[in-house]
N, C-alpha and C positions, 0 to 999 in steps of 0.2 A: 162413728169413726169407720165403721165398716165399708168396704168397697174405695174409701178415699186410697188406699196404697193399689201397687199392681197384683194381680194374682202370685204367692211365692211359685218357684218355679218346680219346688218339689210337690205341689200338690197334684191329687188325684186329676185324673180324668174328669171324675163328674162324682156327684153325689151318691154314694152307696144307695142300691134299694133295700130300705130297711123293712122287716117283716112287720105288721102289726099285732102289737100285744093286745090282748085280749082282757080287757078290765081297765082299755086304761084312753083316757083322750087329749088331746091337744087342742090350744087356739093363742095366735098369736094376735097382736095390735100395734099401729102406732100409736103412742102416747105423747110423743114429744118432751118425755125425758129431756134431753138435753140436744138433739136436734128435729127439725121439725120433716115430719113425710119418710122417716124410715122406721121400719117394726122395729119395737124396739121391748116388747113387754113379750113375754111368753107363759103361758098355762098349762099345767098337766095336773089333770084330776083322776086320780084314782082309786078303783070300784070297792067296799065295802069288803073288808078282808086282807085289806091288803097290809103288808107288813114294810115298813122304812126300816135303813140304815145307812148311815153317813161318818164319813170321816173328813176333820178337819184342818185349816193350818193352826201349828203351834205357834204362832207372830203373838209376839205381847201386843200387836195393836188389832189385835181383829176386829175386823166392823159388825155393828149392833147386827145385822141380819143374821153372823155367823153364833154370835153369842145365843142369841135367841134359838136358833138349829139346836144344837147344842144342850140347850137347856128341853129341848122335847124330845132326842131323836132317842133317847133309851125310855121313854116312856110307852109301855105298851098301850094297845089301840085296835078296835076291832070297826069301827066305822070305815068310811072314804078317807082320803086324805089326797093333800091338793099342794103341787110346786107351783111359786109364781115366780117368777126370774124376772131383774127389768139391767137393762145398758143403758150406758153413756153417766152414771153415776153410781160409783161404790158405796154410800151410807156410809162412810168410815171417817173415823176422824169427824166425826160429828157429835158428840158430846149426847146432852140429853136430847138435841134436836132427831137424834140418828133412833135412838130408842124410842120415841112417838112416831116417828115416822115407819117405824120397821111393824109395830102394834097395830101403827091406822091400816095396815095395808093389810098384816095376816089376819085382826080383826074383822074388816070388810072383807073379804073373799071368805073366811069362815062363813058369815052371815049369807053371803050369797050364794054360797054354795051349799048350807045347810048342813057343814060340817063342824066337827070339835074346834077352836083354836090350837088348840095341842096339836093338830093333824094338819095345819098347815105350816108349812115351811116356804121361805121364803129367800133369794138371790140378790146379789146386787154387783153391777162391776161395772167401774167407769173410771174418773175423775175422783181420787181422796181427798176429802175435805173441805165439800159444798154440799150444803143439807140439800137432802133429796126433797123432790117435792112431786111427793107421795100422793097428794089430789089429783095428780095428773095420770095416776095408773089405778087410784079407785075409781076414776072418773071412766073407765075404758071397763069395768069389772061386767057389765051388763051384758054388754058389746062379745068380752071374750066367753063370758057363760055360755051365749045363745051360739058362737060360732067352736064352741066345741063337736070335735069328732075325732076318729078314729082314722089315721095315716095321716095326720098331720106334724109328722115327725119334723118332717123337712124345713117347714115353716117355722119351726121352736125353733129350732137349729140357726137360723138367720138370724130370729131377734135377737139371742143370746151373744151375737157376736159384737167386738168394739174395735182392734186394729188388728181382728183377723184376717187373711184374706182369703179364704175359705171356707164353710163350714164344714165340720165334723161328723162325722158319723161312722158304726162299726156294729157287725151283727152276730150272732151265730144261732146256731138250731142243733140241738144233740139230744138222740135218742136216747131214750131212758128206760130203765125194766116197766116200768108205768105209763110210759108213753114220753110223746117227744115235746121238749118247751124250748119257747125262744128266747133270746138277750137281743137288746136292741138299747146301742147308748149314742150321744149325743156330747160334746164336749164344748167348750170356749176357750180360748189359751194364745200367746202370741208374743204377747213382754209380762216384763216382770214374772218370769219363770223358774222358778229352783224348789229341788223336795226339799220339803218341811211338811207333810203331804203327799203335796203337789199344788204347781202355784196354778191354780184354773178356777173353772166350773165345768163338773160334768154329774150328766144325769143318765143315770141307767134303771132299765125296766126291765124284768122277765115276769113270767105267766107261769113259773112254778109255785109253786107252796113250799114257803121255809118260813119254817121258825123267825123271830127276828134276831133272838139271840146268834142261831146260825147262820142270817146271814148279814150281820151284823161281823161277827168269825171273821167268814169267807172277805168279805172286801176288806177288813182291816189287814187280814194275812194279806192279798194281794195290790194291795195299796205298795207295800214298799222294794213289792219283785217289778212295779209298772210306773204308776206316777210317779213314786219318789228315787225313781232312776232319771230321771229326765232333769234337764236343765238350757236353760237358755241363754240368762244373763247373771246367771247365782242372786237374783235379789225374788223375796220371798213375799210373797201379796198379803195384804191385808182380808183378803175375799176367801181364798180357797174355802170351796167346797166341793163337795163328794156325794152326791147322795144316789142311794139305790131304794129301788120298791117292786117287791115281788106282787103282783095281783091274784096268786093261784087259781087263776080263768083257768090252765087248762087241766086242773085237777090231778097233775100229777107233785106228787110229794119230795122234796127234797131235803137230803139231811148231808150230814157233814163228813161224810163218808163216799158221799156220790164224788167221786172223783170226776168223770168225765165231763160233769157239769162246771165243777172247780175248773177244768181247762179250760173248757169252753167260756168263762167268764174271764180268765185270764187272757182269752184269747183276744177279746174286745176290749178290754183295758190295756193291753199292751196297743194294740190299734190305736185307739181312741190316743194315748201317752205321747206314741211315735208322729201323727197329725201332727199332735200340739207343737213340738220339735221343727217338724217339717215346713209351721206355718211359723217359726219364730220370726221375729220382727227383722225382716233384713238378709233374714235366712237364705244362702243356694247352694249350702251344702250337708247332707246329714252324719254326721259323725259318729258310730259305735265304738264304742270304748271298752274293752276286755281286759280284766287282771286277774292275773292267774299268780298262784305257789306264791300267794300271801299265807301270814302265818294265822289268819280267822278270815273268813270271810267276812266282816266288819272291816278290817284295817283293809281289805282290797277294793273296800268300795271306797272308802279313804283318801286310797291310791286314783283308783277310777275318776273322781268326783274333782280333786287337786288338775287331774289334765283336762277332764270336760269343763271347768270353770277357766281354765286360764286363758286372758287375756290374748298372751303371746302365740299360742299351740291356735288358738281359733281365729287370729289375725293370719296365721301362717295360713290355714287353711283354707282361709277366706283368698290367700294370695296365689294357693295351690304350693306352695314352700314344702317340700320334704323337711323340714327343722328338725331332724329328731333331735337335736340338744335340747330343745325345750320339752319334749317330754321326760330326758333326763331331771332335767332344770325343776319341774312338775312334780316327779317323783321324793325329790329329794327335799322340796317343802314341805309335803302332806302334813307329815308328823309321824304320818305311818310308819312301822318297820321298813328299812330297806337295805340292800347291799350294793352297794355303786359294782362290786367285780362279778357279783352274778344274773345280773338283768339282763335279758334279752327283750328285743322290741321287735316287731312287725307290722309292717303297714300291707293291708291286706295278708297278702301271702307271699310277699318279700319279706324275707330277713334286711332289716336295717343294722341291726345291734346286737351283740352276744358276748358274756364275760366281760363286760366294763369297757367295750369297745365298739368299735363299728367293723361289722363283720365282710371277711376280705372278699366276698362272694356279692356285697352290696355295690351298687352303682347310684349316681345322682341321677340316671337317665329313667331305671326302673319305679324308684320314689315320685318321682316327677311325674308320672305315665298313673301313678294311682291316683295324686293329690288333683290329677283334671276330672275326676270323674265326682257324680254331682252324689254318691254315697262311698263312703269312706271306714274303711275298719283299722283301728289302732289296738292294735297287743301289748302287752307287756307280761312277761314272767317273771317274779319276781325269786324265784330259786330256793325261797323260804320254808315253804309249805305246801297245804291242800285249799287253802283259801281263795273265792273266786270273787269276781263282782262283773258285770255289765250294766255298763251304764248306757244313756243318748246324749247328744250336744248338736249343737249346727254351729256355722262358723262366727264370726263376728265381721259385717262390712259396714259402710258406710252410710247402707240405708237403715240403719238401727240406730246412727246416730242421728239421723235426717227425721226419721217417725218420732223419736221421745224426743227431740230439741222443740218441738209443736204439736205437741201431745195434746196440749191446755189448750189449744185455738178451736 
């Protein structure tokens, strides 16, 4: 599926240069999954020591690959351990065919690569509800063992993709009392997007030494400050997964106290979040959402999530429509606490709204003058409290109906 749409308009320049981790290698292939002559399988092996942790989506349908994660990613492990990721088919909604097929594959690659089955974890995103045919990526295991190496990040990056239209990627490097380690991740994301998680696949690596219980912590805590702010189309994948693996190649130690590295991982997970947004199916506009003086920050993400989800506010946007009725309109479904006479709204840093009104200093010339620009900030105060939330969305056009109406073809 990848490359059939146009580039979104919000993407990068060009592909980050990512650093290489150290303990850790790459090799992609085509398999022909589900079309023929594009990579579509991806491999990351990593070196003996190394510690996993992963977070998943909460969907009562999740596909056998996720189940399986899941069932090993808190089991400790001091050997290698090995992702294999394959597109153009999710394993989901496959019955018992989905769980042999999920076994044949982490099974073989274990074997091949001389590692635990426990230590292998294994991806899938595509199409739900056509058995994977899993011989055609054990069939390539030979192929991707011998073309393993080191900066082949780029290459994963591609196969993992399906109505992306860019790849991913996001880095950072931050010194530490023990010396300096890197983060380098990788993401897939594009429809079917909303937290519950986070609706994707993403894989991140660093070359510090943590605990797994620690950083197992660290990305759950920051799982729902980054991917589970985002949202595309509010529907929730059957796939998401998350997985991190520390290598400690460069020997320095990290604990759950190292704050600077906490940012610095934050830093690429927001990245990596914000992509996924940027490359939504249809996507040419990116939306920040802020709510403020909620009465918990819970109910303001509430708030937040009611206007990034709504139909109406990301048609508007998509149209360049200043509507702020509809963020009123938004506000007042959530559920959440609200006061229609003391909300105040802003679009960038124009005042739209203030006291249960449209404030006399507003114009239709200045709203209009923000909604053309291809990033977009919407405020809300909601005069309650100290409660915040920010969220991501992009708009809703045409060509989001045009990519899922022939998703299946």
């Amino acid at each position: 599926m990848a490359g059939k749409y146009p580039t979104s308009p919000l993407a990068p320049a060009a592909f980050p240069e990512l650093p290489v981790i150290g303990g850790l290698r790459f090799a992609s292939a085509a398999a022909g999954v589900k079309y023929q002559g594009r990579t579509d399988v991806m491999l990351a092996l990593l070196d003996p020591g190394s510690t996993m942790a992963g977070v998943f989506t909460r969907s009562k349908t999740r596909s056998a690959p996720v189940l399986d994660c899941q069932a090993k990613i808190g089991l400790d492990g001091t050997g290698g351990a090995a992702i294999i990721v394959n597109s153009g088919n999710s394993n989901a909604f496959t019955g018992k065919n989905g769980i042999e097929s999920t076994r044949a594959v982490t099974t073989a690659t274990a074997a091949m690569l001389g590692l635990e089955e426990t230590r292998v974890f294994s991806s899938s995103t595509g199409v739900i509800g056509e058995p994977l045919k899993h011989e055609r990526i054990t069939a390539k295991l030979e192929e991707l063992k011998a073309n393993l190496a080191p900066g082949k990040i780029a290459e994963a990056a591609n196969a993992i993709m399906t109505t992306d239209t860019f790849p991913k990627g996001a880095a950072a490097e931050v010194a530490l009392p023990g010396g300096s380690v890197k983060i380098a991740g990788i993401a897939k994301g594009s429809g079917m997007i909303a937290p519950d998680m986070a609706t994707m696949l993403v894989y991140i690596f660093t070359d510090a030494k943590i605990e797994r219980a620690v950083l197992q912590g660290m990305l759950s805590s920051l799982t729902d400050v980054t991917f589970n702010c985002i949202t595309v189309d509010s529907d929730t994948s059957t796939s998401d997964t998350l997985l991190m693996g520390a290598t400690g190649a460069s020997g320095v130690t990290v604990t759950a106290d190292d704050t600077a590295f906490v940012d610095a991982l934050k830093t690429v997970m927001l990245d990596l979040s914000h992509q996924v947004v940027k490359d939504g199916e249809g996507a040419t506009k990116f939306v920040e959402i802020t709510v403020t003086g909620a009465v918990s920050d819970a109910e303001a993400k509430v708030h937040a999530m009611a206007i990034a989800n709504s139909p109406l506010i990301k048609t508007a946007v998509a149209g360049e429509d200043p509507n702020w009725g509809r963020v009123v309109m938004a506000i007042g479904k959530s559920g959440a606490e609200a006061d229609r006479d003391l909300l105040t709204i802003t679009f960038d840093d124009v005042l739209v709204a203030e006291k249960g009104w449209v404030s006399p200093s507003y114009s239709e010339d200045q709203g209009a003058a923000v909604m053309k620009q291809q990033e977009i900030r919407i405020g809300v105060d909601l005069g309650l409290g100290a409660g915040k939330s920010t969220v991501w969305t992009c708009d809703l056009t045409h060509g989001y109906i045009s990519i899922n109406a022939d998703y299946r073809s």
